[in-house]
C-alpha positions in Angstrom: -19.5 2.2 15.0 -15.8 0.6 14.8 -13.6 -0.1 11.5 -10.3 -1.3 11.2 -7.7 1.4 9.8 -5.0 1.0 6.8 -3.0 3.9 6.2 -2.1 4.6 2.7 1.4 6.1 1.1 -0.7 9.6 0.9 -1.9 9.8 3.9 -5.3 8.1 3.7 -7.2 5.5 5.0 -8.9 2.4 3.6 -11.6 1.2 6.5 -13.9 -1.9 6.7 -16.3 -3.7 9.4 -18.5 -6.4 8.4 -21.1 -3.8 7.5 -18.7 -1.2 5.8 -16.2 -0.8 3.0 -14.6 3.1 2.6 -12.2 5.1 2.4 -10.9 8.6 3.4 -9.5 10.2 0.2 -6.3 10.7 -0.6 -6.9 6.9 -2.0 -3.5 4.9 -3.1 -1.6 2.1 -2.5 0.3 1.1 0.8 3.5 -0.1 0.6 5.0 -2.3 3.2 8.7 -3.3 3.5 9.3 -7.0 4.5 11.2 -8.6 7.1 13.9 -9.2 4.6 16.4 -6.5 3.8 16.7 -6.3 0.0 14.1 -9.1 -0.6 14.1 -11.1 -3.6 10.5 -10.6 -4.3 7.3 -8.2 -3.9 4.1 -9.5 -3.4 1.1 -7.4 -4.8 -2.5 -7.5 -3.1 -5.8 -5.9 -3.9 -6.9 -5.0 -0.8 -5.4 -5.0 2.8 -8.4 -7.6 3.8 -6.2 -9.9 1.2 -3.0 -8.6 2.8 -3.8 -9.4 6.6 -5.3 -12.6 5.1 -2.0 -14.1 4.5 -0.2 -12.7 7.5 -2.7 -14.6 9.3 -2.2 -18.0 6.9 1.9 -17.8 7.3 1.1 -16.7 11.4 3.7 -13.7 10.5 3.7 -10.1 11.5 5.0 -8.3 8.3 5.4 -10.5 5.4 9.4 -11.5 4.6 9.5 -9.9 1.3 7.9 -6.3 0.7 4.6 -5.8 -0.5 1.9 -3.2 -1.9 -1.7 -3.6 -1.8 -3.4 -1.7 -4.2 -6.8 -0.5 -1.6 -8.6 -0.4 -5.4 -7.6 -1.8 -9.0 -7.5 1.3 -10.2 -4.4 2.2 -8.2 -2.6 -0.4 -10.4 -0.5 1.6 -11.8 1.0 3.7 -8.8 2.4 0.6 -8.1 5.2 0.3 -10.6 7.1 2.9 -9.3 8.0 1.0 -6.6 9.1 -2.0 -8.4 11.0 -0.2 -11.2 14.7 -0.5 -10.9 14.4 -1.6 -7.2 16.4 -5.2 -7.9 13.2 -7.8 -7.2 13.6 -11.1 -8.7 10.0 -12.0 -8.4 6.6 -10.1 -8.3 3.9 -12.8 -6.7 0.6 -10.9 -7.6 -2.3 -12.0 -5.3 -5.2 -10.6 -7.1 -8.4 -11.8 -7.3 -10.0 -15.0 -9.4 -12.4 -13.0 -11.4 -12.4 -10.7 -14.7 -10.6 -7.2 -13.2 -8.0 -9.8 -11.2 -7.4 -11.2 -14.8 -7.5 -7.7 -16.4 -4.7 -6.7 -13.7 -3.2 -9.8 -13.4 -2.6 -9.1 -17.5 -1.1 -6.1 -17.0 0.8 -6.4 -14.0 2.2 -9.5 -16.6 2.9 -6.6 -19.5 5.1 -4.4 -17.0 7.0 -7.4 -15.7 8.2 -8.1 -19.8 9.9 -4.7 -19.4 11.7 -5.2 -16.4 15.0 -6.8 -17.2 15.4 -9.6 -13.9 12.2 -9.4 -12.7 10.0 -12.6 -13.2 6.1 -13.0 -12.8 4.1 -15.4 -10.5 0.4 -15.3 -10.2 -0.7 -16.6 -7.0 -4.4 -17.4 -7.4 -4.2 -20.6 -8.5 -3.7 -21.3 -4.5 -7.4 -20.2 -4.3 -9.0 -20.8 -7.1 -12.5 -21.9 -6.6 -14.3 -24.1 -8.6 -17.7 -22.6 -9.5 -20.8 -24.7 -8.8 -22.7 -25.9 -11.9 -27.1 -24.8 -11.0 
C-alpha cells in the first residue's frame, strides 16, 4: 500500500490514497512559510489535499504568502497562535462550501474582529458549486 505524507507542527502525519484517509497521532495543523518574507497575508486550508490543490492551480511550489492547513476542523483553533500579533494584513480562508466550512468560516470571521489590521477574505466563493435540483 502507498500514501502520500504531510507532516504536521507536532510531529505527525496526515496520509491519504484514493482508498485511504488517516492519520498518525500527534494530529495538528501544519504551518507553511511562503515564498514571501513577511507576507501580507495567510491563507488557511482544511486539509493539505486543499493545499496541494492550489499549488497545482497557481503551478507554484510553496504558496507566496504563508499558510496553515488545519488536517481536521477541529484543529481550528491551534491555528490562531500563529496569526496573533504576527503583522498579516489579510487571512484568505479556503475552507469548504458546506455547514462545518460555514461554522469555521464563522469563527475564523470572529477572531479576525479582534485582530487590529488584520482583514478577512473567504475564498469559496471561487468554488462554489451550484447544487442540482432532483
Amino acid at each position: 500500500m502507498y500514501a502520500l505524507g504531510f507532516k504536521n507542527e507536532d510531529g505527525g502525519y496526515e496520509f491519504r490514497n484514493p482508498f485511504f484517509k488517516s492519520c498518525v497521532t500527534p494530529k495538528t495543523i501544519t504551518f507553511i512559510r511562503g515564498t514571501v518574507a513577511k507576507p501580507p497575508a495567510i491563507n488557511i486550508f482544511e486539509g493539505f489535499m486543499d493545499y496541494l490543490s492550489a499549488v497545482i492551480r497557481k503551478s507554484e511550489i510553496v504558496l507566496q504568502n504563508d499558510t496553515i492547513c488545519l488536517n481536521s476542523l477541529y484543529c481550528l483553533d491551534r491555528a490562531f497562535p500563529y496569526i496573533i500579533g504576527y503583522g498579516y494584513q489579510t487571512l484568505h480562508n479556503w475552507l469548504d462550501n458546506n455547514k462545518a466550512g460555514q461554522r469555521a468560516t464563522n469563527l475564523i470571521a470572529e477572531f479576525v474582529r479582534t485582530q487590529e489590521g488584520l482583514k478577512h477574505q473567504p475564498m469559496n466563493g471561487l468554488y462554489h458549486v451550484a447544487t442540482l435540483n432532483s
